[in-house]
BADOBA-305243 format. One record per residue: z, y, x of N, C-alpha, C, CB in turn. Coordinates in nm, 4 decimals. Glycine has a CB too. Layout:
BEGIN
     n.c3     n.c2     n.c1    ca.c3    ca.c2    ca.c1     c.c3     c.c2     c.c1    cb.c3    cb.c2    cb.c1
        Z        Y        X        Z        Y        X        Z        Y        X        Z        Y        X
...
//
This chain:
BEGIN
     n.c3     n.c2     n.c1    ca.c3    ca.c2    ca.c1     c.c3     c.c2     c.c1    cb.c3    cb.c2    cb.c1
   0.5628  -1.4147   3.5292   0.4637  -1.3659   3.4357   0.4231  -1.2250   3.4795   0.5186  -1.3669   3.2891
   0.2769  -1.1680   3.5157   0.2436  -1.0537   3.5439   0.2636  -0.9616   3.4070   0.1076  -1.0619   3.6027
   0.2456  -0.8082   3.4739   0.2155  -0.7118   3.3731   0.1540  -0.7480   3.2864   0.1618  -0.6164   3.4037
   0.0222  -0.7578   3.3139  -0.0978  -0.8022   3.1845  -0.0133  -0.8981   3.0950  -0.2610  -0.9018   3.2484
   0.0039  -1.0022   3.1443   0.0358  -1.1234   3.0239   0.1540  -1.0749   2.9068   0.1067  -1.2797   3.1114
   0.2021  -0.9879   2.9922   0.3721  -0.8906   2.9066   0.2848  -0.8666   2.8001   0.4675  -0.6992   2.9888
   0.2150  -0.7470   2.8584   0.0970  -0.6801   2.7410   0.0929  -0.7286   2.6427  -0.0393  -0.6807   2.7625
  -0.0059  -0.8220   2.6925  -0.0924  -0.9197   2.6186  -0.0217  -1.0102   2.5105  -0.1572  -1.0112   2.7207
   0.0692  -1.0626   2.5366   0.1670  -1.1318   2.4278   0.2504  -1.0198   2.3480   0.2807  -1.2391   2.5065
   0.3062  -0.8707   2.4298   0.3319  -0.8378   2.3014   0.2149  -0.7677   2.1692   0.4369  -0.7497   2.3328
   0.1206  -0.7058   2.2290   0.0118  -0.6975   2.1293  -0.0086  -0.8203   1.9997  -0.1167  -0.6968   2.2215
  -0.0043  -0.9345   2.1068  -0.0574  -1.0600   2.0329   0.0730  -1.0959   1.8880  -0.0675  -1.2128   2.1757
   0.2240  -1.1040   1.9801   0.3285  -1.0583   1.8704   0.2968  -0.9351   1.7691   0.4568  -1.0171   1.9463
   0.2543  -0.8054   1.7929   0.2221  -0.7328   1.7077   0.1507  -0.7719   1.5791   0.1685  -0.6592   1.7663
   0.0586  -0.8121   1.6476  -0.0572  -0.8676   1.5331  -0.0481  -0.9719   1.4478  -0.1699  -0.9063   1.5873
   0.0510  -1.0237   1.5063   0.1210  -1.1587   1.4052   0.2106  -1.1250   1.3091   0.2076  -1.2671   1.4840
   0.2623  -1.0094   1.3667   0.4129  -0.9203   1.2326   0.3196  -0.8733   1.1437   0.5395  -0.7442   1.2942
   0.2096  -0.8121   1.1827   0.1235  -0.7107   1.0842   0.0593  -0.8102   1.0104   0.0087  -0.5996   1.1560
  -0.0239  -0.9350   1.0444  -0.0636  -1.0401   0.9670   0.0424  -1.1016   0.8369  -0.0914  -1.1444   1.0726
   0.1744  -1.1398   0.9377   0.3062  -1.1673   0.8340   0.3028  -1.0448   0.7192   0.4753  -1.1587   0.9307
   0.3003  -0.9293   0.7288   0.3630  -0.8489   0.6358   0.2351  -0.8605   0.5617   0.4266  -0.7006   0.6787
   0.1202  -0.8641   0.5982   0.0274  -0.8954   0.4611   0.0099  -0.9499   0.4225  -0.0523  -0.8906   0.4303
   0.0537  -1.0845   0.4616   0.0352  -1.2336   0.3960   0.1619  -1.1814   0.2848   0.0728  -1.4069   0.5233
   0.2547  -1.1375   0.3197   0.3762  -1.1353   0.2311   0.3457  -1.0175   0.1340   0.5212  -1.1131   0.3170
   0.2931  -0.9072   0.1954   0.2390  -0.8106   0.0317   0.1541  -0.9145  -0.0815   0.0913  -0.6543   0.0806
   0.0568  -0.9667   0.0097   0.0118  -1.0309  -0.1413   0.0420  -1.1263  -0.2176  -0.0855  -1.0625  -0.1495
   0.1562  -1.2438  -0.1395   0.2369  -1.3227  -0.2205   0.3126  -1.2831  -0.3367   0.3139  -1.3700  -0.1502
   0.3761  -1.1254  -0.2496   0.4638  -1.0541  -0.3466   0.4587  -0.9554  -0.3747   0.5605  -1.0497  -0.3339
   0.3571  -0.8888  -0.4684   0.3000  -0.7698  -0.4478   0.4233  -0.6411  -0.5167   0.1376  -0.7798  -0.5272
   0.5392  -0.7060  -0.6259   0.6009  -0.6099  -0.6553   0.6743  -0.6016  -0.5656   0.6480  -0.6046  -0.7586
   0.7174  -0.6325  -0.4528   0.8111  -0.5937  -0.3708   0.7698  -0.5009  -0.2693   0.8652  -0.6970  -0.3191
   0.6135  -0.5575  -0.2163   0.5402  -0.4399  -0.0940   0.4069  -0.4216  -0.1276   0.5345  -0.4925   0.0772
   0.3673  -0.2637  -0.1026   0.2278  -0.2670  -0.1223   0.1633  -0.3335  -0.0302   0.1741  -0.1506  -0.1303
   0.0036  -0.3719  -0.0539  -0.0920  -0.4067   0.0298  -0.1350  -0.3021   0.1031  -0.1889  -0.4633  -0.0292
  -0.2129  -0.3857   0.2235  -0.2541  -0.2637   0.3126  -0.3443  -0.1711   0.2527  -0.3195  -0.3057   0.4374
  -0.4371  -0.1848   0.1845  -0.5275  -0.0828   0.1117  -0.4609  -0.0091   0.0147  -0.6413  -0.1441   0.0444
  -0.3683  -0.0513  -0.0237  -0.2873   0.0730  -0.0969  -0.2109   0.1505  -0.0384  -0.2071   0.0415  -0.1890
  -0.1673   0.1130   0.0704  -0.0527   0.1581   0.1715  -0.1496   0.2595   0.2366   0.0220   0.0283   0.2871
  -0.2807   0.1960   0.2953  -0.3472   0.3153   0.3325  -0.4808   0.3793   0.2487  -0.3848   0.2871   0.4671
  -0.4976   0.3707   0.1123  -0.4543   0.4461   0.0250  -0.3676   0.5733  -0.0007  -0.4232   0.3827  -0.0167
  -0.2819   0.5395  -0.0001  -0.1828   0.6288  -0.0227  -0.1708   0.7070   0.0802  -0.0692   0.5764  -0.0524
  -0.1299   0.6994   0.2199  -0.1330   0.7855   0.3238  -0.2677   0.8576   0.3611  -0.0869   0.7146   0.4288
  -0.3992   0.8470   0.3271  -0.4806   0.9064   0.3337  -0.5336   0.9780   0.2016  -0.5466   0.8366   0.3932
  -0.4482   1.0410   0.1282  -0.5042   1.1164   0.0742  -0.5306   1.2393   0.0699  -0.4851   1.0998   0.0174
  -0.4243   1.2938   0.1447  -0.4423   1.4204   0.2626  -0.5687   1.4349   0.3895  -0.3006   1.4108   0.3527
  -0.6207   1.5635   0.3510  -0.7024   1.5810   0.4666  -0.6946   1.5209   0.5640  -0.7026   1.6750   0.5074
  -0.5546   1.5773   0.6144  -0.4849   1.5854   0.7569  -0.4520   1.4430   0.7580  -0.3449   1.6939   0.7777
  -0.3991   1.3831   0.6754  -0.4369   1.2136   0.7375  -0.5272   1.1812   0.7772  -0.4370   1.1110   0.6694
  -0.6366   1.1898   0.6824  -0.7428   1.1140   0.7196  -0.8196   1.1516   0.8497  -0.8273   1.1144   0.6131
  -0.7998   1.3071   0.8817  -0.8666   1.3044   0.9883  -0.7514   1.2662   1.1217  -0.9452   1.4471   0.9935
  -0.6367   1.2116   1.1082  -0.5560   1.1781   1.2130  -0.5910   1.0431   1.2008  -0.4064   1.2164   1.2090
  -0.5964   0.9393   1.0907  -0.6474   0.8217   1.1185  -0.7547   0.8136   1.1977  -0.6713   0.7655   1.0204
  -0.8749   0.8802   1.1617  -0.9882   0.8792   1.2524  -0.9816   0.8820   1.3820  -1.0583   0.9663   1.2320
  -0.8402   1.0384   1.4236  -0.8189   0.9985   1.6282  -0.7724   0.9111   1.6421  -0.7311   1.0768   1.7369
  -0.7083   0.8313   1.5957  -0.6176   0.7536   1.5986  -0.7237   0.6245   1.5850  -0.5005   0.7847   1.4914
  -0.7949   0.6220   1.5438  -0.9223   0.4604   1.5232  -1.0035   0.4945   1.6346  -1.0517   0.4427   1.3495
  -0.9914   0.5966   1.6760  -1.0825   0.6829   1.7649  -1.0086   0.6216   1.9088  -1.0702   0.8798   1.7330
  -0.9115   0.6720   1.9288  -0.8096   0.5978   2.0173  -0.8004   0.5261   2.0763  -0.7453   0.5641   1.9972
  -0.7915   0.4124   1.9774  -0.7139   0.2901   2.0143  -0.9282   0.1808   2.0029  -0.5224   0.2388   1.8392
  -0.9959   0.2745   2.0020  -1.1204   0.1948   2.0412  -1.1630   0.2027   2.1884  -1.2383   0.2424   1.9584
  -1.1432   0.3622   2.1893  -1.1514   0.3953   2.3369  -1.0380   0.3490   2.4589  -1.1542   0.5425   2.3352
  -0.9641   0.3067   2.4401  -0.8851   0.2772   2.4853  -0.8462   0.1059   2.5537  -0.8278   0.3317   2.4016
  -0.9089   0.0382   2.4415  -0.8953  -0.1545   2.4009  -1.0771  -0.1917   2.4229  -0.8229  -0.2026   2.1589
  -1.1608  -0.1510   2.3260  -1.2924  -0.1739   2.3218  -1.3878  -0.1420   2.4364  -1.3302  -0.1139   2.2203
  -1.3101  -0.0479   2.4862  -1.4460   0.0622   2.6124  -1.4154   0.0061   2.7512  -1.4094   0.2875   2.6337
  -1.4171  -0.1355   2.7526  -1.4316  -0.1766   2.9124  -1.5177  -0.2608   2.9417  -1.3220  -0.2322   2.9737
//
C-alpha cells in the first residue's frame, strides 16, 4: 500500500469517527452535545472564532487548492 492510500484511508477513518460521534449526539443528546452546540460554545470568544477561521482557512488551502 503506497503513502497516499495510508493518507487517504486514515482521513477517510477520521471522517467516519466524526460522522459516528454525531450520529450518536443526536440519538443521545443528554449524554453529548451536538456539533453546533459544541461549536457554539467554543466560539464564543473572539480568539476562537478568529482561530477557527485559520484553521477553515487551512485545511482549504491545503485539501481544496489543487
Amino acid at each position: 500500500m503506497s503513502d497516499r492510500a495510508v493518507v487517504i484511508v486514515g482521513f477517510v477513518l477520521l471522517l467516519l469517527a466524526g460522522l459516528g460521534v454525531v450520529v450518536f449526539a443526536r440519538a443521545r443528546r443528554e449524554l453529548i452535545a451536538s456539533l453546533g452546540e459544541t461549536m457554539a460554545y467554543l466560539t464564543r470568544a473572539r480568539a476562537a472564532r478568529i482561530a477557527a477561521v485559520l484553521v477553515w482557512a487551512w485545511l482549504g488551502w491545503h485539501f481544496l487548492a489543487r
